[in-house]
C-alpha positions as CSV (number, residue, x, y, z in Angstrom):
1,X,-20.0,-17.1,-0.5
2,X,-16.8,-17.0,-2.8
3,X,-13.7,-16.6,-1.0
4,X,-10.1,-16.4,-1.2
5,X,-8.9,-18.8,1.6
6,X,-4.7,-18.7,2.5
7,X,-3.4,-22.2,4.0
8,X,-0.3,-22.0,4.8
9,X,3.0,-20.9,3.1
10,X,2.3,-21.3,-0.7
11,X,-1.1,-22.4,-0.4
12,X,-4.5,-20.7,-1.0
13,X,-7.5,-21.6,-2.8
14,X,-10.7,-19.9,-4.2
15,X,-13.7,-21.8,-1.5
16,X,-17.1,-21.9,-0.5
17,X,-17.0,-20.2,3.1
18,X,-20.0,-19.0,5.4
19,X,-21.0,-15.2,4.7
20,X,-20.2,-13.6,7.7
21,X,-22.3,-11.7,10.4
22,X,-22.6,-9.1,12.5
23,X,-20.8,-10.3,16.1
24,X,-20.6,-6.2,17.2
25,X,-23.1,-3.0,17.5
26,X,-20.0,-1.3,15.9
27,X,-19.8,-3.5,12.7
28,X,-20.9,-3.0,9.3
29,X,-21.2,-6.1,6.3
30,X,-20.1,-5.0,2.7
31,X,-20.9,-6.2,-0.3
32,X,-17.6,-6.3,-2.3
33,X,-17.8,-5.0,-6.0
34,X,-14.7,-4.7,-6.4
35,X,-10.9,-6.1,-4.9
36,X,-7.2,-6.2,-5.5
37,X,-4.1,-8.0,-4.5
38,X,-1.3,-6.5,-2.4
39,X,2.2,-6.9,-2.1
40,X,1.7,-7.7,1.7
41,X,-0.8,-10.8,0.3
42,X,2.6,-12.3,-1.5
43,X,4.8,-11.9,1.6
44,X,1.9,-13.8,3.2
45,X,2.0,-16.3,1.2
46,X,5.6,-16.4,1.9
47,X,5.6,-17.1,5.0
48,X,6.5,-13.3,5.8
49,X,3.2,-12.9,8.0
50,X,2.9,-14.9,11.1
51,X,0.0,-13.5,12.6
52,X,-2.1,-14.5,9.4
53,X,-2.7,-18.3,10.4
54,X,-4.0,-20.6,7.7
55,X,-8.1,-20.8,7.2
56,X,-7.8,-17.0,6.8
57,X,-9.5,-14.8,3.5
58,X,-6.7,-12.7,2.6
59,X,-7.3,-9.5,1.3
60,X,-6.9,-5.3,3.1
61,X,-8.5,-3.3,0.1
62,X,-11.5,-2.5,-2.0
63,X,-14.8,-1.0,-2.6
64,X,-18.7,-2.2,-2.1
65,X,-22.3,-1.6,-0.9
66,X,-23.4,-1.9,2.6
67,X,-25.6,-4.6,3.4
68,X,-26.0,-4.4,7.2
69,X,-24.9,-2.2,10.2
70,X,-24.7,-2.5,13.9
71,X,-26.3,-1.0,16.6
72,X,-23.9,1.3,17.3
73,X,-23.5,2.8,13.5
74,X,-25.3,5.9,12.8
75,X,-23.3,7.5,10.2
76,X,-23.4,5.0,7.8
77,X,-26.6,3.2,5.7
78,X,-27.2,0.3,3.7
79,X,-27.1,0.7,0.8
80,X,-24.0,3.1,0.8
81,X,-20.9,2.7,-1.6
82,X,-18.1,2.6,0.7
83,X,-13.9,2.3,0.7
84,X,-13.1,0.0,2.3
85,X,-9.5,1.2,4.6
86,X,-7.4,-1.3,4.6
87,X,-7.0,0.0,8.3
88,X,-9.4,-1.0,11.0
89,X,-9.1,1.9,13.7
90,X,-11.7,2.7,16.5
91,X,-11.0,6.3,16.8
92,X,-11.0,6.3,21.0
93,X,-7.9,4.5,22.2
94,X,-4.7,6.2,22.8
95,X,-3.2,5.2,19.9
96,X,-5.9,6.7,17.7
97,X,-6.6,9.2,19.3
98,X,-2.4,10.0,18.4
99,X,-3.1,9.3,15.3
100,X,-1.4,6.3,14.7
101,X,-5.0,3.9,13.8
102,X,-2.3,1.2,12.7
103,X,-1.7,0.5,16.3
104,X,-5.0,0.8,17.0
105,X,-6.0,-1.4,20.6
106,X,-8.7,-3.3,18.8
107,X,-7.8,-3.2,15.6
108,X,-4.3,-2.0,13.1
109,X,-4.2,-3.9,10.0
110,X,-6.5,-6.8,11.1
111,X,-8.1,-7.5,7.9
112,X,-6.9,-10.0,5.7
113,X,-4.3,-10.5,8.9
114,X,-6.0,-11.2,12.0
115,X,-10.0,-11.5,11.1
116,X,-11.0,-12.6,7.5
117,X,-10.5,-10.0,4.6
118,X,-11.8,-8.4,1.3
119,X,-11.1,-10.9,-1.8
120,X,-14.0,-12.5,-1.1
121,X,-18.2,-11.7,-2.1
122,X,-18.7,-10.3,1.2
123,X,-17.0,-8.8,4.5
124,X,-17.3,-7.7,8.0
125,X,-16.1,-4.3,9.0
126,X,-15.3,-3.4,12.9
127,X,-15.2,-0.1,13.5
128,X,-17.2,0.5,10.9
129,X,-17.9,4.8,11.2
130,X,-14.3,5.1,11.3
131,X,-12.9,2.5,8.9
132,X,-15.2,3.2,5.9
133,X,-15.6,5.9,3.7
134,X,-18.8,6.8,1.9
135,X,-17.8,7.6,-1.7
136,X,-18.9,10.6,-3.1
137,X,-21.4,10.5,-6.4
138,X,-19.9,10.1,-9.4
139,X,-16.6,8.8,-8.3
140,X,-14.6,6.1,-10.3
141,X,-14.7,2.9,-8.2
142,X,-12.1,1.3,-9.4
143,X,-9.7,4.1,-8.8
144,X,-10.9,4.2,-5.4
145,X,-9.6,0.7,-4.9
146,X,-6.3,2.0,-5.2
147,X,-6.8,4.4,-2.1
148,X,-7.7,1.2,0.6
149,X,-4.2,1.2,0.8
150,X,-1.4,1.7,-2.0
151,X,-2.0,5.4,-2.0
152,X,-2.1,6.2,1.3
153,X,0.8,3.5,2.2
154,X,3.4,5.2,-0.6
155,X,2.1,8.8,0.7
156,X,2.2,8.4,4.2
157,X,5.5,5.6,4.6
158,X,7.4,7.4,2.4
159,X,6.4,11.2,1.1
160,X,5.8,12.4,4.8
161,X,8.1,10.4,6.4
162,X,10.6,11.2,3.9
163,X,10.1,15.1,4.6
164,X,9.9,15.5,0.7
165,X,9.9,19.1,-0.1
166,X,9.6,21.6,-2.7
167,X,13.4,21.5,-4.5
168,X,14.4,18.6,-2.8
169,X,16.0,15.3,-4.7
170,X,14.5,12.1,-3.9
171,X,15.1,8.6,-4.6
172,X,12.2,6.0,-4.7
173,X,13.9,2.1,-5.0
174,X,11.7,0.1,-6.1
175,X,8.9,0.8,-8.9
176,X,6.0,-1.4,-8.4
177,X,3.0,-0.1,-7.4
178,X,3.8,1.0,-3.9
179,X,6.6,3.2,-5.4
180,X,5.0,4.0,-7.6
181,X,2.1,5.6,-5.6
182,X,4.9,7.1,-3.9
183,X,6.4,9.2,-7.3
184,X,2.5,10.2,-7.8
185,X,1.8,12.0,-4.5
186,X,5.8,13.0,-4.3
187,X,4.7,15.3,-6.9
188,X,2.1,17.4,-4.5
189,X,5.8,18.7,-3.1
190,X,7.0,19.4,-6.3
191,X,10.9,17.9,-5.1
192,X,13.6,18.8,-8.1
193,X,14.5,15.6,-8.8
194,X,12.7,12.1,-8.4
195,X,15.1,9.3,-9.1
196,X,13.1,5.7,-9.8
197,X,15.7,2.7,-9.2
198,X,14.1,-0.9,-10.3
199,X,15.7,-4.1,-12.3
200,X,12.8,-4.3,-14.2
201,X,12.6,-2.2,-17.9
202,X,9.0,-2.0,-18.3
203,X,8.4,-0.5,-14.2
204,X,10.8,2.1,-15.2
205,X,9.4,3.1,-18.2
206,X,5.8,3.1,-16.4
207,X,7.8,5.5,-13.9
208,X,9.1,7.9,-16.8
209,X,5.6,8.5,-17.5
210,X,4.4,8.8,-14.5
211,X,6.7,11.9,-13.7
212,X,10.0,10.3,-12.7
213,X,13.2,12.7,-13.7
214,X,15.3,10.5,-13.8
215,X,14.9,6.4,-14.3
216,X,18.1,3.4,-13.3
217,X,18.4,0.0,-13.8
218,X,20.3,-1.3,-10.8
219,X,21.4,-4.1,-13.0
220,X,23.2,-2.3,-15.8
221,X,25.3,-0.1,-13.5
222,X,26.3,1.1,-10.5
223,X,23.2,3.2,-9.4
224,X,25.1,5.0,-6.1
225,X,27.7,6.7,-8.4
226,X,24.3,7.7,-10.7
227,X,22.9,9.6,-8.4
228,X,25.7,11.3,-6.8
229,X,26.3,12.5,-10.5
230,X,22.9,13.7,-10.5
231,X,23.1,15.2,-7.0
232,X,26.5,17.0,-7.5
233,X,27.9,14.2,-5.3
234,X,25.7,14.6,-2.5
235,X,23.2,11.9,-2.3
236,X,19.4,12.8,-1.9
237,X,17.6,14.2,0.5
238,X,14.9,11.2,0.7
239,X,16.2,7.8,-0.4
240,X,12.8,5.9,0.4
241,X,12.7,1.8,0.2
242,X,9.6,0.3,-1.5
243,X,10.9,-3.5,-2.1
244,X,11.4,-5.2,1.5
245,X,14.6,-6.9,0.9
246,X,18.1,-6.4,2.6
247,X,19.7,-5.1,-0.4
248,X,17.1,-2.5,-1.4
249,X,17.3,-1.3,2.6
250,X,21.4,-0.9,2.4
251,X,21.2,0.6,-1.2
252,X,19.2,3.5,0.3
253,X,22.2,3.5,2.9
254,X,24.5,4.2,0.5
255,X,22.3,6.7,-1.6
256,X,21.1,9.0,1.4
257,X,22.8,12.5,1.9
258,X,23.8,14.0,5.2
259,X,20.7,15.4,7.3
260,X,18.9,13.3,5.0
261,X,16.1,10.8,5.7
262,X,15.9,7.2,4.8
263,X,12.1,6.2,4.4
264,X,11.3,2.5,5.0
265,X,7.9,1.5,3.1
266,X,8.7,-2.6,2.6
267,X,7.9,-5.4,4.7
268,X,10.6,-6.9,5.6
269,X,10.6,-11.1,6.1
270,X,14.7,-11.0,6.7
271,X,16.8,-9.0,8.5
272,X,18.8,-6.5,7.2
273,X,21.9,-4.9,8.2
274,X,22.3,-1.5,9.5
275,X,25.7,0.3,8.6
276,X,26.2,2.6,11.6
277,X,29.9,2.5,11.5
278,X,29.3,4.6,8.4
279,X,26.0,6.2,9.1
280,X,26.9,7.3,12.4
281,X,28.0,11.1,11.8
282,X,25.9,11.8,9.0
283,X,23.1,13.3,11.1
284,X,20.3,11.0,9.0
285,X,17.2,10.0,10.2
286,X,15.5,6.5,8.9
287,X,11.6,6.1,9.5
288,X,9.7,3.2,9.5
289,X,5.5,2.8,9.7
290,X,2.8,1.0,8.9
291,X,0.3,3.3,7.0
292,X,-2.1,4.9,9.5
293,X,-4.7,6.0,6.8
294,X,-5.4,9.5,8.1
295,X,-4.9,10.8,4.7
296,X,-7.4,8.6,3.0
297,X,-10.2,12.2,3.4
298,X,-7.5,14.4,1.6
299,X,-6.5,11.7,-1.1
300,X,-9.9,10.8,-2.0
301,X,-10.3,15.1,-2.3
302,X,-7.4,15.0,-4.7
303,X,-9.1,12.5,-6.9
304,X,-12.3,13.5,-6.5
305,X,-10.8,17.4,-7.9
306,X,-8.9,15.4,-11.1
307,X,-5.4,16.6,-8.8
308,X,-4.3,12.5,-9.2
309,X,-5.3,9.7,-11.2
310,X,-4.6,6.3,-9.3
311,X,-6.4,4.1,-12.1
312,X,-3.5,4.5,-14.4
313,X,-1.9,1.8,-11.7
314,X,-4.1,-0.7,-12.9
315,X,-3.1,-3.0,-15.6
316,X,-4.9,-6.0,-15.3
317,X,-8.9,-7.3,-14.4
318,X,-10.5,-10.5,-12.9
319,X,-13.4,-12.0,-12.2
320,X,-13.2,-13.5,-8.6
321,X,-14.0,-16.7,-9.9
322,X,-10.3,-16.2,-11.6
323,X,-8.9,-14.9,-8.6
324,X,-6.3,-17.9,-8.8
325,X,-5.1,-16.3,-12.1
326,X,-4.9,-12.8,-10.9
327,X,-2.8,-14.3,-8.0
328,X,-0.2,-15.6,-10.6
329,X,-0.3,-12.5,-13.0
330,X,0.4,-10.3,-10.0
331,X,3.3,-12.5,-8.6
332,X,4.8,-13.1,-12.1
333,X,5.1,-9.3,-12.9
334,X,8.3,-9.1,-14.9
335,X,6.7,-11.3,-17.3
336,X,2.7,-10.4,-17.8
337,X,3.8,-6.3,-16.8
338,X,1.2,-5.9,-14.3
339,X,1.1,-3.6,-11.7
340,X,-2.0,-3.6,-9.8
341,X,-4.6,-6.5,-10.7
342,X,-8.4,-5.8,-10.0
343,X,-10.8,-8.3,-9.1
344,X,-14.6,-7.7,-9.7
345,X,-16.8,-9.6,-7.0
């Protein structure tokens, strides 16, 4: 089969590679139909990743057809169109059982990470019953690609961690497609304010439309004494990171108001610096999490009823064989203006 194969830092290329088998009564094999690219694939690439070693198929999210189950599977078929989560959770150990399937014993975000991922023709799926989601008839596959992980990730990391609320102000740094799905499912909370802060022209006006109030270039101005105008000089109640860079983290420092919460969504490479000889009176609270998934049932409800639309993230399409191309469209964003690339298997 076709896959996407990382090598190291910098290196990857599109290869022949065994299809894989079943190894567990609890896996499933999928037939991809359809793929994307992640943020997360890039800082791989980076170097960002260490416990993705080289000879690995990168790739967390997308859609396809069962081809074979375990043993141990009953509540799935071949022959099903399933999502694809891009966590892998078992449902039984502690940590699942809390909840929290991204610290799940045998599994977390393994695919694409630990065991060989989705931008490839085929897959293997531990944990299959409880990492899979059979889509309902008549769904739109594609959009459903956006809910392996973006969706999820922007709604879990930073809506609910960032205690958005109905009248609350909120600022979302960073307007890719992660913060992006976070200004789309802010709005379940209807918050007063939602303030989009990016360096990039075209992201904001992509944000404007999507619902933002109010849009910054953190270029062109200084963005902290922005939003204390638009917050009566308070700050917001949710300044939530979606970049993964030290200066994104401290801007949401200087943007938070007291009681308020800062939300971390980005992976972080670097370390960045934590200003608690300012921060220590101001009775905030700053979150951090890798998306657990237990929202996928609801989101895919909300799509499913019309409530969202997560296909107006997607700008660009491949072919897999042209999954070299999508991987330098995606990286190069401020000049081809994509957001998120799909990849047809």
């Amino acid at each position: 089969m076709k896959a996407l194969v990382y090598h190291g830092p910098g290196r990857k290329a599109l290869e022949e590679r065994p299809k894989p088998a079943l190894t567990a009564p609890g896996d499933a094999i999928v037939k991809l139909t359809r793929t994307t690219i992640c943020g997360t694939d890039l800082h791989i690439l980076k170097g960002d990743v260490p416990t993705c070693a080289p000879g690995r198929i990168l790739g967390h999210e997308g859609v396809g057809i069962v081809e074979a189950i375990g043993a141990g599977v009953s509540g799935l078929a071949v022959g099903d169109h399933v999502l694809i989560s891009c966590i892998t959770s078992c449902g039984r150990c502690e940590n699942c059982r809390r909840g929290m399937y991204s610290h799940c014993e045998t599994g977390g975000w393994i695919l694409g990470n630990a065991i060989d991922g989705t931008q490839a023709e085929y897959v293997r799926i531990p944990h299959a019953e409880t990492s899979l989601y059979r889509i309902p008839a008549g769904l739109d596959e594609e959009a459903l690609v956006m809910l392996s992980d973006i969706l999820p990730t922007g709604f879990e990391c930073g809506v609910l961690n960032g205690k958005v609320a109905p009248g609350s102000t909120v600022a979302i740094v960073g307007a890719g497609p992660i913060g992006l799905a976070t200004l789309l499912t802010a709005q379940f909370y209807s918050p007063a304010q939602i303030i989009m802060i990016d360096l990039d022209d075209h992201r904001l006006a992509v944000a404007q439309r999507f619902g933002a109030t109010a849009i910054l270039d953190s270029s062109r101005s200084d963005v902290v004494d922005q939003v204390k105008a638009l917050t009566g000089g308070r700050g917001v109640d949710a300044a939530i990171e979606a970049v993964g860079v030290p200066a994104t983290f401290e801007l949401c420092q200087d943007l938070v108001a007291p009681g308020g919460v800062i939300a971390n969504i980005g992976v972080h490479g670097i370390k960045a610096d934590l200003h608690l000889e300012r921060l220590w009176s101001a009775n905030i609270s700053i979150t951090t999490r890798l998306v657990d998934t237990v929202t996928t049932p609801m989101l895919l409800k909300t799509v499913q009823a019309g409530k969202i639309d997560p296909k107006r993230l997607i700008t660009h399409r491949f072919k897999l064989d042209e999954v070299m191309d999508a991987y330098a469209t995606f990286a190069e964003a401020a000049r081809t203006e994509a957001l998120k690339v799909l990849i047809e298997v």
